[in-house]
LUMTI-502428 format. One record per residue (C-alpha): residue number from 1; x, y, z. Coordinates in nm, 3 decimals, m for minus. Each point is the difference from the previous one (the first is absolute). Example, Ala and Ser with C-alpha at 12.3 -4.5 7.8 and 13.67 -1.06 7.14 Angstrom:
2
resi:u:v:w
1:1.230:m0.450:0.780
2:0.137:0.344:m0.066
***
This chain:
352
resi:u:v:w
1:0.000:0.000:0.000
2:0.158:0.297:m0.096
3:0.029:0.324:0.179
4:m0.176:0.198:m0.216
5:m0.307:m0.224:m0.087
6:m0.203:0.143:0.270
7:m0.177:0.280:m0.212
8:m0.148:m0.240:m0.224
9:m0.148:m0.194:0.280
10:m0.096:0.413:0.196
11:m0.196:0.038:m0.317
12:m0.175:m0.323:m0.029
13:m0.102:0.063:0.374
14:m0.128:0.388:m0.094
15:m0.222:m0.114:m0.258
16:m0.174:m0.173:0.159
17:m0.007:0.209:0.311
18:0.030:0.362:m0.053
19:m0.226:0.197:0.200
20:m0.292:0.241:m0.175
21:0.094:0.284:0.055
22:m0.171:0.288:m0.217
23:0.324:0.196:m0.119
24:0.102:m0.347:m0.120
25:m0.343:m0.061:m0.224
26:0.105:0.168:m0.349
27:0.226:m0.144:m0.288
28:0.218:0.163:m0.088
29:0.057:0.182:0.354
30:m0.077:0.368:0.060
31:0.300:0.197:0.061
32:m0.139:0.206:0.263
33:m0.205:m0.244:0.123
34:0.287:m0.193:0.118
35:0.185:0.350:0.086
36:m0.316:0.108:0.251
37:m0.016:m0.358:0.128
38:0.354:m0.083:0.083
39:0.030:0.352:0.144
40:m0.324:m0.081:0.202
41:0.093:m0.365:0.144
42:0.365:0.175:0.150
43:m0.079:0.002:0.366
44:m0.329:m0.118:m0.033
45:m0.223:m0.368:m0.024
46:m0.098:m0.134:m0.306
47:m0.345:m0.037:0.098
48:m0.071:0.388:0.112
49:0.186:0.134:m0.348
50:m0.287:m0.179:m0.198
51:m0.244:0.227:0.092
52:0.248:0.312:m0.002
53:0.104:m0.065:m0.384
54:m0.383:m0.069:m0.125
55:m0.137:0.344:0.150
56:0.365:0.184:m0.089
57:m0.051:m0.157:m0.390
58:m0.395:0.165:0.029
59:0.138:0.290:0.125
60:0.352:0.038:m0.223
61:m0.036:m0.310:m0.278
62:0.271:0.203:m0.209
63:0.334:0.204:0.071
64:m0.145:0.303:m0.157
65:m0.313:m0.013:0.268
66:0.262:m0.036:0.303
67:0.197:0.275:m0.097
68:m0.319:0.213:m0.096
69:m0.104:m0.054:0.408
70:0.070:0.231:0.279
71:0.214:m0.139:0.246
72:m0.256:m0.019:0.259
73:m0.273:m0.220:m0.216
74:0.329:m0.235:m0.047
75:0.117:0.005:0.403
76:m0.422:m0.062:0.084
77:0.022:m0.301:m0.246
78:0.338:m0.130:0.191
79:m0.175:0.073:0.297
80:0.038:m0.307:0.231
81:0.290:m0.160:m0.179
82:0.232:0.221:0.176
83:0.404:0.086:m0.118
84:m0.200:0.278:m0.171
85:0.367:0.126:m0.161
86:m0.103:m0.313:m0.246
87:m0.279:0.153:m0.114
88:0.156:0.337:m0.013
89:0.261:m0.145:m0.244
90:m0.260:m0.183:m0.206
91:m0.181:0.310:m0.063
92:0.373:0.228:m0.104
93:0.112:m0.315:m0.156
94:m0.299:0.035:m0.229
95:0.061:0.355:m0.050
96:0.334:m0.082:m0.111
97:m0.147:m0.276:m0.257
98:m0.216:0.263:m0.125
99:0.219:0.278:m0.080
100:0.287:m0.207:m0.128
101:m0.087:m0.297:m0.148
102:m0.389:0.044:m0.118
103:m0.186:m0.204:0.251
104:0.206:m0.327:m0.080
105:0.245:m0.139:0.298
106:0.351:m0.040:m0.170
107:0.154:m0.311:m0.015
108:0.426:0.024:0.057
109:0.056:m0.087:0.341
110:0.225:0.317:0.105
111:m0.333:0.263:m0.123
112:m0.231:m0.232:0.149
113:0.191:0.006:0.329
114:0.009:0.396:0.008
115:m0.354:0.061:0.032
116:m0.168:0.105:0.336
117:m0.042:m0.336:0.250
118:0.176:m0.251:m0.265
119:0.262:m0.167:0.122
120:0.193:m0.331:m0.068
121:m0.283:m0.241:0.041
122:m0.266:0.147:m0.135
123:0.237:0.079:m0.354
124:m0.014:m0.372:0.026
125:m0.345:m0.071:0.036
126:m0.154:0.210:m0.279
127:0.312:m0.047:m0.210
128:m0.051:m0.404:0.062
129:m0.424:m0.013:0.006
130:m0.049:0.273:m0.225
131:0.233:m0.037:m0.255
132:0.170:m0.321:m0.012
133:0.344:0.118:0.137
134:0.223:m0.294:0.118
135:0.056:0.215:0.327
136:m0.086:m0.112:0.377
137:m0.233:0.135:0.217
138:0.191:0.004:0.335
139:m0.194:0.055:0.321
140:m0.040:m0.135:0.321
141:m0.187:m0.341:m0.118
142:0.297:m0.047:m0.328
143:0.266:0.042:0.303
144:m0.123:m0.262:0.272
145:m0.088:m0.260:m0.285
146:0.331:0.014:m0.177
147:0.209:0.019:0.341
148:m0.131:m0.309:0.102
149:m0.010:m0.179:m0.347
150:0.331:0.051:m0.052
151:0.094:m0.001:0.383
152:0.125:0.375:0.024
153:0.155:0.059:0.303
154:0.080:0.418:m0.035
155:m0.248:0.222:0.178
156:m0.293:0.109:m0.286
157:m0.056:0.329:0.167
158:0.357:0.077:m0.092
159:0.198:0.103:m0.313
160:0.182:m0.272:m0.094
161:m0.281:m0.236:0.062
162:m0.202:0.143:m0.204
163:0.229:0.036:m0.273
164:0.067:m0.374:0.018
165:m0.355:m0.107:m0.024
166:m0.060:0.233:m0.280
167:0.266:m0.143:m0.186
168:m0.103:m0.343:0.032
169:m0.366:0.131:m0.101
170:0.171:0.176:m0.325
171:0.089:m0.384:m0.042
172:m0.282:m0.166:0.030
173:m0.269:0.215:m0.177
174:m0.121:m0.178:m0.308
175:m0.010:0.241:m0.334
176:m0.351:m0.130:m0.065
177:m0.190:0.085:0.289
178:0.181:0.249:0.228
179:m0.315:0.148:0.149
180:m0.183:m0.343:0.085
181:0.348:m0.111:0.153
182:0.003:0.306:0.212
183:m0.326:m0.010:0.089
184:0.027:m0.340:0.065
185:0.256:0.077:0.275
186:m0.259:0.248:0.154
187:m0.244:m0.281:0.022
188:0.173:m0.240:0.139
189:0.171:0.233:0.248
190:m0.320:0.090:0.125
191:m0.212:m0.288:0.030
192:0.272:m0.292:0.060
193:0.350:0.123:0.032
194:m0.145:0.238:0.251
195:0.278:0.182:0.263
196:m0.134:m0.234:0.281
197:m0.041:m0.332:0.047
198:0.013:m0.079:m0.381
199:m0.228:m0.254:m0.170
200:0.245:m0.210:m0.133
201:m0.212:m0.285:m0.067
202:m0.210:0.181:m0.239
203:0.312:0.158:m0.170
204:0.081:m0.074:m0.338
205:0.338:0.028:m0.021
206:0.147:m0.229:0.335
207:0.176:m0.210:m0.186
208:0.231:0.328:m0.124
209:m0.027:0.145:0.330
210:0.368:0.038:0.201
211:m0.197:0.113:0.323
212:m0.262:m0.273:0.021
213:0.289:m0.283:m0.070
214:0.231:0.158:0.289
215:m0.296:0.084:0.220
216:0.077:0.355:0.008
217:m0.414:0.110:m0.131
218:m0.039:0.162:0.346
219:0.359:0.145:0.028
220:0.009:0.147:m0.342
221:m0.017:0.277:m0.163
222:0.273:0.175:0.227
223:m0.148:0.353:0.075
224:0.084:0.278:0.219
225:m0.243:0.029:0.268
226:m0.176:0.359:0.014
227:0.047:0.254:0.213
228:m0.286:0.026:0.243
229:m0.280:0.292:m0.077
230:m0.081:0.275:0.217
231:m0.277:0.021:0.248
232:m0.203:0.326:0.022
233:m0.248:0.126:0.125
234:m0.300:0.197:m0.240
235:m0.213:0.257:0.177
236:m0.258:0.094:m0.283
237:m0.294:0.234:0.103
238:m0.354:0.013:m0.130
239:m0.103:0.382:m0.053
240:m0.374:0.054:m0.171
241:m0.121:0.316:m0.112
242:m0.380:m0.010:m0.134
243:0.053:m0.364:m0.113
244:0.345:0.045:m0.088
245:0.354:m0.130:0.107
246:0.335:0.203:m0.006
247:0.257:m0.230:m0.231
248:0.366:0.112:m0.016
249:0.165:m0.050:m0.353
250:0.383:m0.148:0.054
251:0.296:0.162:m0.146
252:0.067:m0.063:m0.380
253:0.282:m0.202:0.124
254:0.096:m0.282:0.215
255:m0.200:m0.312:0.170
256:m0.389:0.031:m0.188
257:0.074:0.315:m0.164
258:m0.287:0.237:m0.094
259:m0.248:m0.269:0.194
260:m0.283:0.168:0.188
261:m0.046:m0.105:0.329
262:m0.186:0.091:0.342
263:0.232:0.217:0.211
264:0.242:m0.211:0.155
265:0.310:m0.006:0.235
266:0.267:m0.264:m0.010
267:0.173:m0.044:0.394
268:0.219:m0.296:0.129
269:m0.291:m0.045:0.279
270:m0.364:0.039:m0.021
271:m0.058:0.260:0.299
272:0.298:0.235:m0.193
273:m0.140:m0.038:m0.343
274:m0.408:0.126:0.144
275:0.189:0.273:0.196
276:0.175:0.111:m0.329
277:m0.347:m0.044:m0.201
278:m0.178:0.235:0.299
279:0.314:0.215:m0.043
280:m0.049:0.020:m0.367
281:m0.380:0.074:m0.066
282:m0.017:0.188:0.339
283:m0.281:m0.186:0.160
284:m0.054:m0.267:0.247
285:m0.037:m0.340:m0.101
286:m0.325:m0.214:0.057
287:m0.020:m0.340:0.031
288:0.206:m0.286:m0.223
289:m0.289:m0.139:m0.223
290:0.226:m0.183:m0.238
291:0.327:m0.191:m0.003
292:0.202:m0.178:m0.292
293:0.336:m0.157:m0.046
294:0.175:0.076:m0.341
295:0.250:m0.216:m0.118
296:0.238:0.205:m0.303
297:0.337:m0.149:m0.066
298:0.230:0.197:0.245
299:m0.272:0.140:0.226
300:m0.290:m0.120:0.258
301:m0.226:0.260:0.051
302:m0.275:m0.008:0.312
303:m0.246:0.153:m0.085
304:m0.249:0.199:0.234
305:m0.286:0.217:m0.101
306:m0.135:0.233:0.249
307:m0.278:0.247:m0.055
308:0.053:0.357:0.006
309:m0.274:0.269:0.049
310:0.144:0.254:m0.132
311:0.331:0.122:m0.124
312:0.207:0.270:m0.127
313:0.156:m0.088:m0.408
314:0.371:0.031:0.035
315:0.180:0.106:m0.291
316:0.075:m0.218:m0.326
317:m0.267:m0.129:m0.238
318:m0.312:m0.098:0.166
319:m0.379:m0.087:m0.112
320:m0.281:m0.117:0.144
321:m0.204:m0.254:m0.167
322:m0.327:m0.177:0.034
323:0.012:m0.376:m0.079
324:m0.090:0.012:m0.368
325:0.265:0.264:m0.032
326:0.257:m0.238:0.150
327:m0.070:m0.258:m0.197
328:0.111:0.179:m0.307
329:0.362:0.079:0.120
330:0.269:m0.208:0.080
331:0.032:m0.083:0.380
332:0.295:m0.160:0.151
333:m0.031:m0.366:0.044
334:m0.062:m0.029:0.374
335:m0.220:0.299:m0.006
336:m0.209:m0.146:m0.285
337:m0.070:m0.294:0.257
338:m0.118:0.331:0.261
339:m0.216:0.131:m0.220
340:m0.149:m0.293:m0.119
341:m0.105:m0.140:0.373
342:m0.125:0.421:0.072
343:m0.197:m0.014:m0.308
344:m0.217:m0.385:0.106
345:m0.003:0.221:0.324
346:m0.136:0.327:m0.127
347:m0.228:m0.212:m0.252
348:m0.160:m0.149:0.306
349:m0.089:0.254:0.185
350:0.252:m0.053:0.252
351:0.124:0.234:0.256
352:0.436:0.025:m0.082
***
């Protein structure tokens, strides 16, 4: 059995298994489809982009209608899948299409790469899927399959290991069906070759695999362990005005950029952050009617809302909307969940 037969035997396995997935339903493949998709599933579960990509194609099907759309109809449509810089660089990397090259995503690797939010893997992806490019896709799923097939013992978070998996991807990748292959990986990285407690005995490709024959599936990939996220605390307050609530719109840079969100203080410790929110909307605060933990990448935050009866606007950009209103900007993640639960409560009649 040579070393290289596996992808023969990958792509037996995806035809017969590759999941439905609706950026996946047209032949040949949409260029932006795959484009909005793969840019979609980074950070984010296969199963919640489905929905995202069928309302974003009703909202956007073409380049020319995303880069046609205010930034805020594109952040409201992102709304919920959070990293919002991703859809920030969809919507200037369609721009970019636009002015330069007519509405039609080039296709060398190097111009590819130098749009807004394109980097390495997704040049391989569309390049691969889209048009037939004998170029790998590498992401996380590519990486943990290929360190254990072939027994990789560098850490895949690194440089070097991911230069060495690459290359022996650049190796295996048939000329004939570079997308499948890639996507392939994908699907069997996340339903069998999965970064726990792999499913080995549903895996295709044991009888290639280095890890499963040294009994190194639980050991393998190596990977430097992350550094651990920050704990805050959140003190958000709930301000109404004649059926309205005071937002706050974030700076046009850093951590949710632009987002709207209810006025909010971040503290190391809960009785700090409401002293800074009564501090910063000079009022008292009432009573916590709402709590939340938010889970971001680098960053816990606490969350606490407490009603206030009143309160003076500090400086900086500032509205007050009503609940239809609000649902026609773009909030910040964890205050979308806030507004959603005050808006069941205001629907009901209920006292906040």
């Amino acid at each position: 059995m040579k070393r290289n037969d596996w992808p023969e035997t990958l792509l037996a396995w995806f035809d017969g298994s590759r999941r439905a997935l609706p950026w996946r339903e047209e032949h040949p493949r949409n260029p932006y489809h795959v484009w909005v998709s793969e840019i979609m599933l980074q950070q984010t579960r296969t199963e919640t982009v489905k929905g995202y990509f069928q309302r974003w194609m009703e909202q956007f099907p073409t380049i020319r209608d995303l880069a046609q759309a205010p930034e805020e109809q594109v952040l409201r449509a992102w709304q919920g899948l959070g990293y919002y810089s991703r859809a920030r660089n969809l919507h200037k990397a369609a721009r970019q299409v636009m002015a330069e090259w007519g509405g039609q995503l080039p296709r060398e690797r190097k111009t590819l790469g130098s749009l807004a939010g394109i980097g390495a893997y997704t040049v391989g992806a569309i390049l691969s899927m889209a048009f037939g490019e004998k170029i790998p896709a590498v992401d996380g799923n590519l990486l943990r399959v290929l360190a254990r097939l072939y027994g990789v013992e560098e850490d895949i978070s690194g440089t070097q290991g991911k230069k060495t998996i690459t290359a022996l991807a650049e190796e295996a990748i048939p000329g004939n069906r570079p997308g499948d292959f890639n996507e392939a990986l994908m699907d069997l990285g996340a339903e069998v070759c999965i970064p726990r407690h792999p499913r080995c005995e549903a895996c295709p490709l044991t009888a290639f695999c280095q890890a499963w024959k040294e009994g190194k599936t639980e050991i393998l990939p190596v990977k430097k362990p992350k550094a651990p996220q920050k704990e805050l605390a959140a003190a958000c307050g709930l301000v109404v005005r004649e059926g309205r609530y005071l937002f706050h719109k974030r700076p046009a840079k850093g951590m949710l950029a632009s987002m709207w969100e209810f006025p909010m203080v971040l503290e190391p410790g809960a009785e700090k952050a409401r002293s800074s929110l009564v501090k910063l909307l000079e009022t008292e605060a009432g009573p916590a009617v709402w709590q939340h933990r938010h889970v971001f990448t680098h960053q816990i935050w606490n969350m606490t809302a407490y009603v206030m009866e009143r309160a003076e606007v500090p400086g900086g950009e500032w509205s007050w909307f009503s609940p239809e209103e609000w649902e026609k900007v773009p909030l910040a993640g964890p205050h979308a969940k806030l507004a959603d639960w005050l808006k069941k409560t205001v629907d009901r009649n209920e006292k906040v």
